[in-house]
Backbone as a chain_set.jsonl record, in Angstrom:
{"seq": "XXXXXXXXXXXXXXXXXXXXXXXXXXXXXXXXXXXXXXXXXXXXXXXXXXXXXXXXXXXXXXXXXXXXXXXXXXXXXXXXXXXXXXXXXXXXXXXXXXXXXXXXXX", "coords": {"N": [[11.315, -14.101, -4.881], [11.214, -11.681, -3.583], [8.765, -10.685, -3.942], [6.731, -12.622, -2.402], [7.829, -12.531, -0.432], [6.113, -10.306, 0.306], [3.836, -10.419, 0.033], [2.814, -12.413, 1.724], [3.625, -10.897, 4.359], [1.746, -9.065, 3.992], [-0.589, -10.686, 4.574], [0.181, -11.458, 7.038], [0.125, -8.552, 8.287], [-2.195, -8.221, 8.169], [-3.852, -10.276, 9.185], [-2.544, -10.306, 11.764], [-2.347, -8.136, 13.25], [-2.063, -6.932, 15.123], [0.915, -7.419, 16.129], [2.302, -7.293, 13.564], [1.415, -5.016, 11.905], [3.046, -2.135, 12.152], [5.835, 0.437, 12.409], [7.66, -0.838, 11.677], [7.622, -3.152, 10.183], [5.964, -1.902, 8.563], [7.481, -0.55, 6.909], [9.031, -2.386, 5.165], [7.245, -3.127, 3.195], [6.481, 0.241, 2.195], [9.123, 0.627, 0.458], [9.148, -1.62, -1.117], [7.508, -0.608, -2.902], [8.575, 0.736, -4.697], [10.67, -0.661, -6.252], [12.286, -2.71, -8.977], [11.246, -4.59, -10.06], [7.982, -4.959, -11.549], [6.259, -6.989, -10.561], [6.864, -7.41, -7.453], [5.878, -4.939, -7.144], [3.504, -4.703, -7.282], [2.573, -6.599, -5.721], [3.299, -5.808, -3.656], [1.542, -3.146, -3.288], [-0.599, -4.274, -3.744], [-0.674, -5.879, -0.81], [-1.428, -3.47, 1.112], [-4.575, -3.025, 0.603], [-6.154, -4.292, 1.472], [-5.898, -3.078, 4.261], [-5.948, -0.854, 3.947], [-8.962, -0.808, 3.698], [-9.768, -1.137, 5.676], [-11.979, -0.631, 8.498], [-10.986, -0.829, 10.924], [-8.345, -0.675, 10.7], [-7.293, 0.607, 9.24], [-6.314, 3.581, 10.35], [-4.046, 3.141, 11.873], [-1.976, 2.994, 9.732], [-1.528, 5.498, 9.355], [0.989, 7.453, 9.778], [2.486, 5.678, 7.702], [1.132, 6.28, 5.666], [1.177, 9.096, 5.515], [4.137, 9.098, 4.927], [5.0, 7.883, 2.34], [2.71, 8.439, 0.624], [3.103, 10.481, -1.907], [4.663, 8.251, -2.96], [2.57, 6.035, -3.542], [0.593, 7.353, -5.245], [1.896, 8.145, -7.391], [1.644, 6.015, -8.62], [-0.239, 5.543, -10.04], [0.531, 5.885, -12.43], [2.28, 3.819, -13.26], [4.612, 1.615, -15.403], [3.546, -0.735, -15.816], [0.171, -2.662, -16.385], [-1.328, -4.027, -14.22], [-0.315, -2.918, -11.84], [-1.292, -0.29, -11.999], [-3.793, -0.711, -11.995], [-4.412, -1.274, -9.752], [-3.404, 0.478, -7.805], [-4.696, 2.496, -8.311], [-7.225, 1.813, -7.419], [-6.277, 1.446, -4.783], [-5.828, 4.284, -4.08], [-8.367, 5.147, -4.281], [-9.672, 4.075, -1.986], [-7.922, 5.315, -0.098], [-8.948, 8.139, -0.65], [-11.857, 7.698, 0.158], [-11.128, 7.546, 2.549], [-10.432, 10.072, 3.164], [-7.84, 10.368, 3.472], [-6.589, 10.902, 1.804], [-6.454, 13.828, -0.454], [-8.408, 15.176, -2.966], [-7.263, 16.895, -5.157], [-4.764, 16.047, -4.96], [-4.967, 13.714, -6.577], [-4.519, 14.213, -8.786]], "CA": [[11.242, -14.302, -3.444], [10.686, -10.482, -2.588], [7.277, -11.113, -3.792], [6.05, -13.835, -2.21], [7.87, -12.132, 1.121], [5.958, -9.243, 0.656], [2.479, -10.96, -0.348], [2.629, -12.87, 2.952], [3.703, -9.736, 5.274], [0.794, -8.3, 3.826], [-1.254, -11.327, 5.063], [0.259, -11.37, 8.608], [-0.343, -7.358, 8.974], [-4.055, -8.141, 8.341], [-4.094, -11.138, 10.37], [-1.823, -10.548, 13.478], [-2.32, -6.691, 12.833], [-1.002, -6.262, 16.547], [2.178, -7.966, 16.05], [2.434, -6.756, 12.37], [0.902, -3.63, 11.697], [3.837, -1.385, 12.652], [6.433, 1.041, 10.982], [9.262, -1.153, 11.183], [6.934, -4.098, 9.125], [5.626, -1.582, 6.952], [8.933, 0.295, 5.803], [9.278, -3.317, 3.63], [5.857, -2.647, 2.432], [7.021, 0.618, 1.583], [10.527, 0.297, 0.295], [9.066, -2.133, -2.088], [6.787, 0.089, -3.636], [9.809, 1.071, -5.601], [11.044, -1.896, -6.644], [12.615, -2.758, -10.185], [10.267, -5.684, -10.408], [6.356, -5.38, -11.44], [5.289, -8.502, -9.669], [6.752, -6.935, -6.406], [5.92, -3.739, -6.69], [2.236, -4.887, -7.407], [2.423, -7.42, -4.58], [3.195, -4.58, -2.194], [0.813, -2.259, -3.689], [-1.859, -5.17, -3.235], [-0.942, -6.166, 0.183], [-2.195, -2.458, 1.651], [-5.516, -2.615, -0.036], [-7.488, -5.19, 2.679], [-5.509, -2.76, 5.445], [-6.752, 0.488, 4.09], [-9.999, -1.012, 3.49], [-10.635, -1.688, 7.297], [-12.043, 0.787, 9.108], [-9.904, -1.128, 12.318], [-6.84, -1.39, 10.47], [-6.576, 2.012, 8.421], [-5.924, 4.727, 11.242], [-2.629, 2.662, 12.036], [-1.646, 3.351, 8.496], [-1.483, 7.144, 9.023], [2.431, 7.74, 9.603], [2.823, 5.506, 6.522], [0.703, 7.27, 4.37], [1.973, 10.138, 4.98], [5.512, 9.155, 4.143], [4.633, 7.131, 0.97], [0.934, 9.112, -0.045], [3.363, 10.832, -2.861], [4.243, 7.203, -4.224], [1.42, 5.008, -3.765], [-0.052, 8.284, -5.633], [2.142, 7.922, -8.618], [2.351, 4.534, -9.033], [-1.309, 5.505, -11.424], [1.409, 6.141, -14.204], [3.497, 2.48, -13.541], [4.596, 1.101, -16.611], [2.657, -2.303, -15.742], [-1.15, -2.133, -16.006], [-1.822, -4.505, -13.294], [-0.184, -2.428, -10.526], [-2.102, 0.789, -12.349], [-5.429, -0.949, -11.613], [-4.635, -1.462, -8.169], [-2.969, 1.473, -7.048], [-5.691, 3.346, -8.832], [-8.156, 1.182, -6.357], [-5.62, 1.766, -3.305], [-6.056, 5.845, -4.185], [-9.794, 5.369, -4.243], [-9.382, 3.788, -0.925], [-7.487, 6.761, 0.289], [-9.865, 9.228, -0.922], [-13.048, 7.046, 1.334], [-10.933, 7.922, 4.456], [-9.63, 11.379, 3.82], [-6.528, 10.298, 3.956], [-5.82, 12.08, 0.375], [-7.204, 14.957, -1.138], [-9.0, 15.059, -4.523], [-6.022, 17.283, -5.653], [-3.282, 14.76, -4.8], [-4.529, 12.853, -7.659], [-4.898, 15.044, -10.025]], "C": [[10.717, -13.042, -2.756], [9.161, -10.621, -2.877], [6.34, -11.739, -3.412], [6.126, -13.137, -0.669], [6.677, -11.202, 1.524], [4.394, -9.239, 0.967], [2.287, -11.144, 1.395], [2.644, -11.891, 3.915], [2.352, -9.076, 5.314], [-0.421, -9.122, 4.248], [-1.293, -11.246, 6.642], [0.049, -9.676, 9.092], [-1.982, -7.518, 9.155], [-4.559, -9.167, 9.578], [-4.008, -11.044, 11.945], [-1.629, -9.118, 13.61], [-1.566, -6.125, 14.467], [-0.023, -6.214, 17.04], [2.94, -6.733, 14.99], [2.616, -5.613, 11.458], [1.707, -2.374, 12.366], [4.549, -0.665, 12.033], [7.79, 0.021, 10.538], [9.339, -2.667, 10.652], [6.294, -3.511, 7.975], [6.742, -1.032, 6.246], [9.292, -1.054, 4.903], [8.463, -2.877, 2.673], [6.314, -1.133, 1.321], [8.296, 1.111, 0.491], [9.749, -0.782, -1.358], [7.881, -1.68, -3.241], [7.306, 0.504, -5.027], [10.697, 0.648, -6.625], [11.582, -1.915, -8.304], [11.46, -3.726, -11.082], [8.96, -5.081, -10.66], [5.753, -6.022, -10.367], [5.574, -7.812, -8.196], [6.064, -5.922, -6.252], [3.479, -3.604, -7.016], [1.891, -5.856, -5.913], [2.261, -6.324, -3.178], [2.093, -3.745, -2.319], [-1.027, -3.322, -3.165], [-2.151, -5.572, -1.638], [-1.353, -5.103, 0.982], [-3.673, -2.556, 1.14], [-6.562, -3.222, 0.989], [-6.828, -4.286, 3.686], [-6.205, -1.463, 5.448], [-8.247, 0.181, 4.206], [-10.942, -1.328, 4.914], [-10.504, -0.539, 7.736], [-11.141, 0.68, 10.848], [-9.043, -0.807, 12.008], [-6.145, 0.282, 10.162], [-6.017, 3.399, 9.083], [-4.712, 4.327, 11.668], [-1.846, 3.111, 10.87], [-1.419, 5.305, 8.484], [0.182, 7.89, 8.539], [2.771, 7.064, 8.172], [2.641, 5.865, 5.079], [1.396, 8.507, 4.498], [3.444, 10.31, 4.171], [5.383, 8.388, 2.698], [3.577, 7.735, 0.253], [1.965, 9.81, -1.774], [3.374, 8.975, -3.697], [3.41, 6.469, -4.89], [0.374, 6.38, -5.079], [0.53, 8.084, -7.355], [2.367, 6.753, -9.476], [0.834, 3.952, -10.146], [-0.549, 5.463, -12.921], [2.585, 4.73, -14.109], [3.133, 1.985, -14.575], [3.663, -0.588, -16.507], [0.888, -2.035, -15.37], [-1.618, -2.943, -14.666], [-1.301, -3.78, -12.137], [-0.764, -1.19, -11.178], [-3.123, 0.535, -12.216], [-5.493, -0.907, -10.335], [-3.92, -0.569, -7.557], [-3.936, 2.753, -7.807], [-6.972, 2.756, -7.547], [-7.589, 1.746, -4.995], [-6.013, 3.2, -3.175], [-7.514, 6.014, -3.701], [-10.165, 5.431, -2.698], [-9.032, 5.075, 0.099], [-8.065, 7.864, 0.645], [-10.697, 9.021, -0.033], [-12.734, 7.418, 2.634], [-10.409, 8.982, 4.793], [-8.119, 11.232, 3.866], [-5.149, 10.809, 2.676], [-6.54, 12.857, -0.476], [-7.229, 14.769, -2.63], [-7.548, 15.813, -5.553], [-4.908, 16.665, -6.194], [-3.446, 13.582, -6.033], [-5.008, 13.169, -9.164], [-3.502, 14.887, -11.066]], "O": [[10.027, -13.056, -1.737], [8.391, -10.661, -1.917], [5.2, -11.608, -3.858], [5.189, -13.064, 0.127], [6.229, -11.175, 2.67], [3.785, -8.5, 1.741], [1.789, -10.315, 2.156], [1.578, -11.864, 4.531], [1.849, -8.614, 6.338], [-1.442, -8.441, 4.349], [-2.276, -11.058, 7.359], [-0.192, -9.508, 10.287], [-2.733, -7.065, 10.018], [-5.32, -8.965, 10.524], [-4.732, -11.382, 12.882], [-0.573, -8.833, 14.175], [-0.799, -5.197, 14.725], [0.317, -5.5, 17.983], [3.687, -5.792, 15.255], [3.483, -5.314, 10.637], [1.061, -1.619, 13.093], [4.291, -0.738, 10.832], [8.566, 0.052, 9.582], [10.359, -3.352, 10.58], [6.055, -4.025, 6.882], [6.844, -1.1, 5.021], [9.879, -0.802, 3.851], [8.768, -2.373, 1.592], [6.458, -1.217, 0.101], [8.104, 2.091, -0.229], [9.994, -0.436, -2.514], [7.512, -2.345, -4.209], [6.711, 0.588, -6.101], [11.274, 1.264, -7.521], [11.174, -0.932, -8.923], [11.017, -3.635, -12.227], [8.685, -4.45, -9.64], [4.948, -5.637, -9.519], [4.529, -7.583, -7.588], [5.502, -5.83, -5.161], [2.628, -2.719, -6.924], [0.913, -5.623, -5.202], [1.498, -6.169, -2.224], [1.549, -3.563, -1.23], [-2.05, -3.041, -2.541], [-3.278, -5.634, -1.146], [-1.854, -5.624, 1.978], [-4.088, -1.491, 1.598], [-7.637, -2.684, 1.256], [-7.31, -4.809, 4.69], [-6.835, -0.966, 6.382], [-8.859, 1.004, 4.887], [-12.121, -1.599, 5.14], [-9.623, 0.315, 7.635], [-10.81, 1.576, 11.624], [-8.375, -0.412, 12.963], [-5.144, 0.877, 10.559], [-5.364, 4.202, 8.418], [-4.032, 5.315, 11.945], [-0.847, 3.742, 11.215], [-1.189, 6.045, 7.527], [0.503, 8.528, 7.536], [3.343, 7.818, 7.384], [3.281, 5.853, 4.028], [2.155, 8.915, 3.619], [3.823, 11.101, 3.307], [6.266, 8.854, 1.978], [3.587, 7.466, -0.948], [1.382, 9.528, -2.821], [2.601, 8.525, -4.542], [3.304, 6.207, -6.088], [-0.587, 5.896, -5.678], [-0.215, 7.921, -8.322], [2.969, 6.554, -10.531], [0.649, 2.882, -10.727], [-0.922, 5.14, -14.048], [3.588, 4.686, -14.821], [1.972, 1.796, -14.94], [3.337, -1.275, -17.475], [0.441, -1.417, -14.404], [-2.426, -2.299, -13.998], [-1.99, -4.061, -11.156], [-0.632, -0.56, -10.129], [-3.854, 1.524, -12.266], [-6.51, -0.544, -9.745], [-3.738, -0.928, -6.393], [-3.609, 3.932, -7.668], [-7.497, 3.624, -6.851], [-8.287, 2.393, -4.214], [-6.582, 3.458, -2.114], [-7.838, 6.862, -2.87], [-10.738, 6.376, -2.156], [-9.809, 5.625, 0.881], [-7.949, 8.501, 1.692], [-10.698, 9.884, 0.844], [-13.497, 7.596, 3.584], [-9.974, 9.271, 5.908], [-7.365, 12.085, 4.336], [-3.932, 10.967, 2.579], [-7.3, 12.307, -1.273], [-6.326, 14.328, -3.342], [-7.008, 15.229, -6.492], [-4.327, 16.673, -7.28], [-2.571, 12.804, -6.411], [-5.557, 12.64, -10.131], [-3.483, 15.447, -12.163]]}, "num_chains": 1, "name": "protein.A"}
């Protein structure tokens, strides 16, 4: 169920981004970064990837990166390869807007 919640959230921030797109809709987002689960913690990791990817959307995202930029950063070494492909993509992402230094993923 947290996965499915988290999928969708990540639909309505892109969609209704004015409603949505806030800290106290993304602290799920982040919070489940963490997760015990895979499937969530890939779901969450997936639902930022169309938000960073907008050049509308991604300057809202700043306060959250900063407080999360360490995890979404280490989440290249999660034991599940499918959230290591896509938080390797989300990083890339990152990198395109400055919003993490070549260092940070070293």
């Amino acid at each position: 169920i947290r996965s499915i919640c988290i999928a969708e959230l990540g639909v309505w921030m892109k969609d209704y981004h004015t409603q949505f797109l806030a800290d106290n809709y993304l602290k799920y987002i982040g919070w489940t970064l963490s997760d015990k689960v895979g499937d969530v913690r890939l779901n969450s990791v997936q639902s930022l990837i169309p938000l960073y990817s907008s050049s509308e959307l991604a300057p809202h995202l700043e306060l959250f990166t900063q407080k999360f930029k360490e995890r979404l950063v280490s989440m290249r070494l999660d034991n599940e390869d499918s959230v290591v492909v896509v938080a390797i993509s989300l990083c890339c992402n990152l990198l395109e807007r400055d919003m993490l230094e070549p260092e940070e993923c070293v």
